[in-house]
VOVONU-338799 format. One record per atom (N, C-alpha, C, O): x, y, z; residue number from 1. Coordinates in nm, 4 decimals, decimal comma, always signed. Example, Ala and Ser with C-alpha at 12.3 -4.5 7.8 and 13.67 -1.06 7.14 Angstrom:
2
atom X +1,3190 Y -0,5690 Z +0,7800 seq 1
atom X +1,2300 Y -0,4500 Z +0,7800 seq 1
atom X +1,3200 Y -0,3300 Z +0,7800 seq 1
atom X +1,4236 Y -0,3319 Z +0,8465 seq 1
atom X +1,2850 Y -0,2250 Z +0,7080 seq 2
atom X +1,3670 Y -0,1060 Z +0,7140 seq 2
atom X +1,2900 Y +0,0030 Z +0,7870 seq 2
atom X +1,3409 Y +0,1138 Z +0,8039 seq 2
This chain:
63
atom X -7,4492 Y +3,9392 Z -1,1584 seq 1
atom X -7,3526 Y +3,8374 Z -1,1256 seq 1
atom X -7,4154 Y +3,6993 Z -1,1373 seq 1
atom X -7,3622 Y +3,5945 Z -1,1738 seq 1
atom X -7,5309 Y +3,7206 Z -1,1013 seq 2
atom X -7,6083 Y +3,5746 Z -1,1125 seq 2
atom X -7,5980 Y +3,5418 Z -1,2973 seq 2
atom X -7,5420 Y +3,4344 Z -1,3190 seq 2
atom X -7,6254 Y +3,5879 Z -1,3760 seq 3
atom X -7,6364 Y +3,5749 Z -1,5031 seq 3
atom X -7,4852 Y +3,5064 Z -1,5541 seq 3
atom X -7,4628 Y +3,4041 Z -1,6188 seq 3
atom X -7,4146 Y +3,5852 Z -1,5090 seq 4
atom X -7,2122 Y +3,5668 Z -1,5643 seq 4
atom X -7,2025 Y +3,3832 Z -1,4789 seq 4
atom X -7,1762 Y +3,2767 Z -1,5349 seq 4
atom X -7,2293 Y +3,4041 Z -1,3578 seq 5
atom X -7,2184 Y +3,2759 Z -1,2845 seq 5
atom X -7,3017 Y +3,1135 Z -1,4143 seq 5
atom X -7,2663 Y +3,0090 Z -1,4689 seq 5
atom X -7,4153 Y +3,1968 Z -1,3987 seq 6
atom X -7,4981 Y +3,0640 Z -1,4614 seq 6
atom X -7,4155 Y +3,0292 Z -1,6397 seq 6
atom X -7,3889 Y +2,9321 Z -1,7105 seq 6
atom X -7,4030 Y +3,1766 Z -1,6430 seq 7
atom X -7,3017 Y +3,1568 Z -1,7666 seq 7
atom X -7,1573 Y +3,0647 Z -1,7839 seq 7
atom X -7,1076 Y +2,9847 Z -1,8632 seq 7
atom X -7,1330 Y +3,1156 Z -1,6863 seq 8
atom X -6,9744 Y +3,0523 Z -1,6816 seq 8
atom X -6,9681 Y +2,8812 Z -1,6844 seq 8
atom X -6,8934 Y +2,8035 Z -1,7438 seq 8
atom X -7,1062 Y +2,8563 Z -1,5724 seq 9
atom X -7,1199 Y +2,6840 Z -1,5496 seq 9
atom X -7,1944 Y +2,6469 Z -1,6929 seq 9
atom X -7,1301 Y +2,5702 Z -1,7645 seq 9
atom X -7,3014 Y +2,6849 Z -1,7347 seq 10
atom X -7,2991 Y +2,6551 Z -1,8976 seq 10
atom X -7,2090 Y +2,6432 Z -1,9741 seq 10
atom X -7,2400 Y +2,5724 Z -2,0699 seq 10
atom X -7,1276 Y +2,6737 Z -1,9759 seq 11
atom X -6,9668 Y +2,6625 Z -2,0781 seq 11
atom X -6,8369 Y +2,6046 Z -2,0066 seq 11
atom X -6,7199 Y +2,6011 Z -2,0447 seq 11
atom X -6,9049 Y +2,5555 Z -1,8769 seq 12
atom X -6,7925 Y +2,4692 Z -1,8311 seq 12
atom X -6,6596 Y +2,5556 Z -1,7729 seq 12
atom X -6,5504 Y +2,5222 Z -1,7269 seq 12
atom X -6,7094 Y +2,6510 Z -1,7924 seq 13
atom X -6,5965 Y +2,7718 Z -1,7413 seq 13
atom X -6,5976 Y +2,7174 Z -1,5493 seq 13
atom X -6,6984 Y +2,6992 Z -1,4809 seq 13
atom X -6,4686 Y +2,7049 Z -1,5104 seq 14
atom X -6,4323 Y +2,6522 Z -1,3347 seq 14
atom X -6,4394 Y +2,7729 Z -1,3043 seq 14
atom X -6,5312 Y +2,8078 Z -1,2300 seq 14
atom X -6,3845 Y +2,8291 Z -1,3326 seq 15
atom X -6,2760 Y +2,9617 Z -1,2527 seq 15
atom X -6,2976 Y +3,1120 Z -1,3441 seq 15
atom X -6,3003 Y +3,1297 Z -1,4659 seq 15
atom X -6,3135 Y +3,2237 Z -1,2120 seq 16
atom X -6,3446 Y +3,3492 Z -1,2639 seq 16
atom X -6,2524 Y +3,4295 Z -1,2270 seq 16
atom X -6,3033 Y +3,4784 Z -1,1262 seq 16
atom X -6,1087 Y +3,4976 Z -1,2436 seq 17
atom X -6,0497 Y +3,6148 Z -1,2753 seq 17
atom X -6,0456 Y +3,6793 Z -1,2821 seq 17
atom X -6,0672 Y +3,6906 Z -1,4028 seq 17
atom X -6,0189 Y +3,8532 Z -1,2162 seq 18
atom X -6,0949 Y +3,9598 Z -1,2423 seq 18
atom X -5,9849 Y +4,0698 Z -1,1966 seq 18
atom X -5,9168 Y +4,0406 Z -1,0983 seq 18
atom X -5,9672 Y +4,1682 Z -1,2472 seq 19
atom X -5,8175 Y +4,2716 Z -1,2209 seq 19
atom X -5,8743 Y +4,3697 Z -1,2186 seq 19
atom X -5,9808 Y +4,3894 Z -1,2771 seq 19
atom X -5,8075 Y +4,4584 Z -1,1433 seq 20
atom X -5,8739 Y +4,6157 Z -1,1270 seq 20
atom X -5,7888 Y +4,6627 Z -1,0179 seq 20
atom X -5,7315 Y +4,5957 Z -0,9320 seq 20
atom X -5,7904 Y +4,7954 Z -1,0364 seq 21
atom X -5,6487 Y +4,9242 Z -0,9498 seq 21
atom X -5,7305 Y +4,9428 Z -0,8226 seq 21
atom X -5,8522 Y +4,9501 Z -0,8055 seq 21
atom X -5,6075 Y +4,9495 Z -0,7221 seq 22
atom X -5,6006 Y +4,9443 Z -0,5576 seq 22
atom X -5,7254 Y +5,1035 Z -0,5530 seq 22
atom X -5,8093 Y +5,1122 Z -0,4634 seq 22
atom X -5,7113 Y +5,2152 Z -0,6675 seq 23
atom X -5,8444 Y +5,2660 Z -0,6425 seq 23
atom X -5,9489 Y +5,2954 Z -0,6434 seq 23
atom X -5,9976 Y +5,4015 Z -0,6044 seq 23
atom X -6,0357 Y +5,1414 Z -0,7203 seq 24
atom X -6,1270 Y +5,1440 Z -0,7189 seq 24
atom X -6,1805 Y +5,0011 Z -0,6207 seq 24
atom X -6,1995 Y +4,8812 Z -0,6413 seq 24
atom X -6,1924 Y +5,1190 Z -0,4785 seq 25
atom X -6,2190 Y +5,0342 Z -0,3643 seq 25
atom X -6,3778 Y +4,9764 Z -0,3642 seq 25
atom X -6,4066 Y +4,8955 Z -0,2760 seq 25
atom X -6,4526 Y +5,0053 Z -0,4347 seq 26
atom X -6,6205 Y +4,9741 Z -0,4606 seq 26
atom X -6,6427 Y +4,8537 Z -0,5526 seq 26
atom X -6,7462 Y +4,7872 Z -0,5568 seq 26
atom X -6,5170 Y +4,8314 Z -0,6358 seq 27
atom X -6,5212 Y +4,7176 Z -0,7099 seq 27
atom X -6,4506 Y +4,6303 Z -0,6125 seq 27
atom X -6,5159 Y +4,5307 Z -0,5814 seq 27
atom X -6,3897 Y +4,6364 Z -0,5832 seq 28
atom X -6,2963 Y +4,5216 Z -0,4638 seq 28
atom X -6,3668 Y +4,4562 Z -0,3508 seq 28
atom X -6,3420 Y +4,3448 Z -0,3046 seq 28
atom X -6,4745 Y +4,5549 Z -0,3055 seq 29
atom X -6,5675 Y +4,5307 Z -0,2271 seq 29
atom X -6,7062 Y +4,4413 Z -0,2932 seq 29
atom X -6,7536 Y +4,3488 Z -0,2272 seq 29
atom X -6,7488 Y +4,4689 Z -0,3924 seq 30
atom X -6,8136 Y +4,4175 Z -0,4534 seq 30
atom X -6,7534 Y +4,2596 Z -0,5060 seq 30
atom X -6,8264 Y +4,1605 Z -0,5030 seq 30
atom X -6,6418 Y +4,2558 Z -0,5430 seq 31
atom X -6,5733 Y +4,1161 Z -0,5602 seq 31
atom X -6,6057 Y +4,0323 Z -0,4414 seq 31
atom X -6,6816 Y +3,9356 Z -0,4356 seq 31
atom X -6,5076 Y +4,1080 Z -0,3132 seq 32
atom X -6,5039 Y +3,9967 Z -0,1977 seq 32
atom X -6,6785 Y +4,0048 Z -0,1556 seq 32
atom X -6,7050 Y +3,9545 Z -0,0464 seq 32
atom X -6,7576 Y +4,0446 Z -0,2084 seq 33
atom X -6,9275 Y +3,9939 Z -0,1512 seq 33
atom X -6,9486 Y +3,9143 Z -0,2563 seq 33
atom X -7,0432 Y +3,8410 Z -0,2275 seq 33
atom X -6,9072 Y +3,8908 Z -0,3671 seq 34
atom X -6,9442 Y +3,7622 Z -0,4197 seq 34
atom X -6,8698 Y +3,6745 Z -0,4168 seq 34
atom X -6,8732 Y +3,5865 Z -0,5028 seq 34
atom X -6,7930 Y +3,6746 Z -0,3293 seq 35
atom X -6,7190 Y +3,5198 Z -0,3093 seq 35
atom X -6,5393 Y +3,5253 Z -0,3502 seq 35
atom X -6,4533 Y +3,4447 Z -0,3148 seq 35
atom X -6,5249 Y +3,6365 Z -0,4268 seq 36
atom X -6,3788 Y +3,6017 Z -0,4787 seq 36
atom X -6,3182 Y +3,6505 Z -0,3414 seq 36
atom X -6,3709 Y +3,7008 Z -0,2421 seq 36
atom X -6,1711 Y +3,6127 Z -0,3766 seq 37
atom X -6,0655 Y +3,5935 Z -0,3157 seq 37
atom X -5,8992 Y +3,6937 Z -0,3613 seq 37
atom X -5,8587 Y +3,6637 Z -0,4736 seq 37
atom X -5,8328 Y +3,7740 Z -0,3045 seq 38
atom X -5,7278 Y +3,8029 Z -0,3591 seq 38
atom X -5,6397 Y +3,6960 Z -0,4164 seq 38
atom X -5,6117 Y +3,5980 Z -0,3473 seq 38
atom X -5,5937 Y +3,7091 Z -0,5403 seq 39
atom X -5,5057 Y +3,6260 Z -0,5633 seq 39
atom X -5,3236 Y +3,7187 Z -0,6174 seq 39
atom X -5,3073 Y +3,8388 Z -0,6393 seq 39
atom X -5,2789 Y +3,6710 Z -0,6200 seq 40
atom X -5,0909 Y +3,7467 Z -0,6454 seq 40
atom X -5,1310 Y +3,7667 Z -0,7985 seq 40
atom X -5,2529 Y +3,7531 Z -0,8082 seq 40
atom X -5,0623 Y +3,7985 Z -0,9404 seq 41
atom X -5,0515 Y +3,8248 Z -1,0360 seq 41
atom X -4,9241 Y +3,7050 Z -1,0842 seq 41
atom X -4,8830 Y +3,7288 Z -1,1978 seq 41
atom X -4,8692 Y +3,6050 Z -1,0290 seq 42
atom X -4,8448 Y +3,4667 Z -1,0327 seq 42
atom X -4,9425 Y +3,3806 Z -1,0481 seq 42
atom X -4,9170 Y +3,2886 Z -1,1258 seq 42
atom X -5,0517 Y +3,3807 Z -0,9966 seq 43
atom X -5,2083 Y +3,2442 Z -0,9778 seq 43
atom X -5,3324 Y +3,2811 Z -1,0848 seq 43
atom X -5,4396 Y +3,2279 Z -1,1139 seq 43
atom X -5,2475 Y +3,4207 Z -1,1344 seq 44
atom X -5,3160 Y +3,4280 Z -1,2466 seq 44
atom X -5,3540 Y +3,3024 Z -1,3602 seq 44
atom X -5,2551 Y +3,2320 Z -1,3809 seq 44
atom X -5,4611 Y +3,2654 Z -1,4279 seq 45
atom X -5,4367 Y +3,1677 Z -1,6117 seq 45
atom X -5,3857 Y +3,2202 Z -1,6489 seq 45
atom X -5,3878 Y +3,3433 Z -1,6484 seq 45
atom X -5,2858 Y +3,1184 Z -1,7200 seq 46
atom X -5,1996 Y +3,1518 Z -1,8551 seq 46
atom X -5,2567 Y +3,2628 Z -1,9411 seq 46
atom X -5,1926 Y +3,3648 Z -1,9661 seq 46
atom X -5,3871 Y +3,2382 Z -1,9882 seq 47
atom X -5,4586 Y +3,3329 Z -2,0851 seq 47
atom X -5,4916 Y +3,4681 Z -1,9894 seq 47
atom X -5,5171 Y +3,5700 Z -2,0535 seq 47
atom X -5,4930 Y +3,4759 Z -1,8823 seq 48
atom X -5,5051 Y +3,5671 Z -1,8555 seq 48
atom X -5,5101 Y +3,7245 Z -1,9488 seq 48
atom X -5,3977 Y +3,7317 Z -1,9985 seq 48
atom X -5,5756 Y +3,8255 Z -1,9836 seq 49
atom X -5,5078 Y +3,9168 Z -2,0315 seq 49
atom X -5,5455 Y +4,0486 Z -1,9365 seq 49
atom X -5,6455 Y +4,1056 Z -1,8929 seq 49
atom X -5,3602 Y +4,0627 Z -1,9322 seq 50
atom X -5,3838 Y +4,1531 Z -1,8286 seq 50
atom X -5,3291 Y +4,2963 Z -1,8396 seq 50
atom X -5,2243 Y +4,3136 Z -1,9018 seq 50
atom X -5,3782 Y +4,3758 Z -1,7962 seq 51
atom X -5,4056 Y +4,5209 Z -1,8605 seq 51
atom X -5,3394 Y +4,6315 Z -1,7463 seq 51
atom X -5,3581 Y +4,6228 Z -1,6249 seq 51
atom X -5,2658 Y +4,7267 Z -1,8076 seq 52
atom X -5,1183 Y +4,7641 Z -1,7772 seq 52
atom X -5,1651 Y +4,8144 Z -1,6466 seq 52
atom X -5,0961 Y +4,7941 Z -1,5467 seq 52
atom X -5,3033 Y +4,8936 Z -1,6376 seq 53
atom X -5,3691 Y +4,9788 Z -1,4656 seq 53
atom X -5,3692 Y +4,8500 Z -1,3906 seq 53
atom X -5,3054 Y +4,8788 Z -1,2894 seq 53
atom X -5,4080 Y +4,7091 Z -1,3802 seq 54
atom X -5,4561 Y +4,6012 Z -1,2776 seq 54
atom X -5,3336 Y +4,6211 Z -1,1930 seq 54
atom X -5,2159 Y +4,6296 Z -1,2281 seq 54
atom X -5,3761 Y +4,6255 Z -1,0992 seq 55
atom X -5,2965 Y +4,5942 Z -0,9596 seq 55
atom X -5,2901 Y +4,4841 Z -0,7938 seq 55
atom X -5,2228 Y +4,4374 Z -0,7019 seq 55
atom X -5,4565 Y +4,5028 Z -0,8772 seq 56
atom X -5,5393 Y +4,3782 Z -0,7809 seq 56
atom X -5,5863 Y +4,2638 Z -0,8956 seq 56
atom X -5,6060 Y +4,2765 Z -1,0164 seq 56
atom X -5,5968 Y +4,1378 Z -0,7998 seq 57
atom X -5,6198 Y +4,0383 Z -0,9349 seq 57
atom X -5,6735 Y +3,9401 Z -0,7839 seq 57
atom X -5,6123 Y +3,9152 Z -0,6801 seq 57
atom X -5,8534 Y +3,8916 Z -0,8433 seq 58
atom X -5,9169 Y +3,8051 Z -0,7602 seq 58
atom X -5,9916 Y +3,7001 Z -0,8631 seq 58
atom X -6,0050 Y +3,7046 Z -0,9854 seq 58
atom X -6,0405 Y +3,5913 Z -0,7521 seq 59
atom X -6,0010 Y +3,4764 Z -0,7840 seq 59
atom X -6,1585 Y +3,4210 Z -0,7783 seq 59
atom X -6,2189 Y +3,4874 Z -0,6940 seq 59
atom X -6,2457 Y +3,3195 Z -0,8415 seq 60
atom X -6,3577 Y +3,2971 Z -0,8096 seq 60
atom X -6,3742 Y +3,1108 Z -0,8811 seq 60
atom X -6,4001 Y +3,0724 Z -0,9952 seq 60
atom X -6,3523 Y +3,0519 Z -0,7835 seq 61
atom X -6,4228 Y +2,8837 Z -0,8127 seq 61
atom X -6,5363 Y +2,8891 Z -0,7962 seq 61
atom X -6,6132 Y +2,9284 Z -0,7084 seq 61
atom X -6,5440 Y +2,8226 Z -0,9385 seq 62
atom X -6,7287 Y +2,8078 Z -0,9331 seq 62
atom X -6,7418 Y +2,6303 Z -0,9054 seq 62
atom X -6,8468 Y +2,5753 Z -0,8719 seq 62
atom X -6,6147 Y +2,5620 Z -0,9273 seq 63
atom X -6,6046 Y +2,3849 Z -0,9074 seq 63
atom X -6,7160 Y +2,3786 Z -0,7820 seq 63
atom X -6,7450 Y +2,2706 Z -0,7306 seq 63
């Protein structure tokens, strides 16, 4: 995560996005310890691409 992070601020990338199904509770857990946040499938980016299993969709400012 450290690598994707330093990545993201190298390319000016703000904001990290991330989708995945209500059963994979080890990834969800792993999200909210690095900082993301639930977000609705509304607060999604436009570009978003989002993939027909996501059910959960979290949220990560790097600003």
């Amino acid at each position: 995560m450290v690598y994707a992070r330093a990545h993201a601020q190298t390319h000016r990338i703000s904001d990290i996005y991330l989708g995945t199904t209500a059963q994979f509770i080890s990834a969800q857990h792993f999200y909210r310890k690095q900082g993301f946040s639930a977000v609705t499938r509304d607060a999604l980016a436009a570009a978003f691409p989002l993939m027909a299993v996501d059910t959960l969709f979290s949220h990560l400012s790097l600003a």
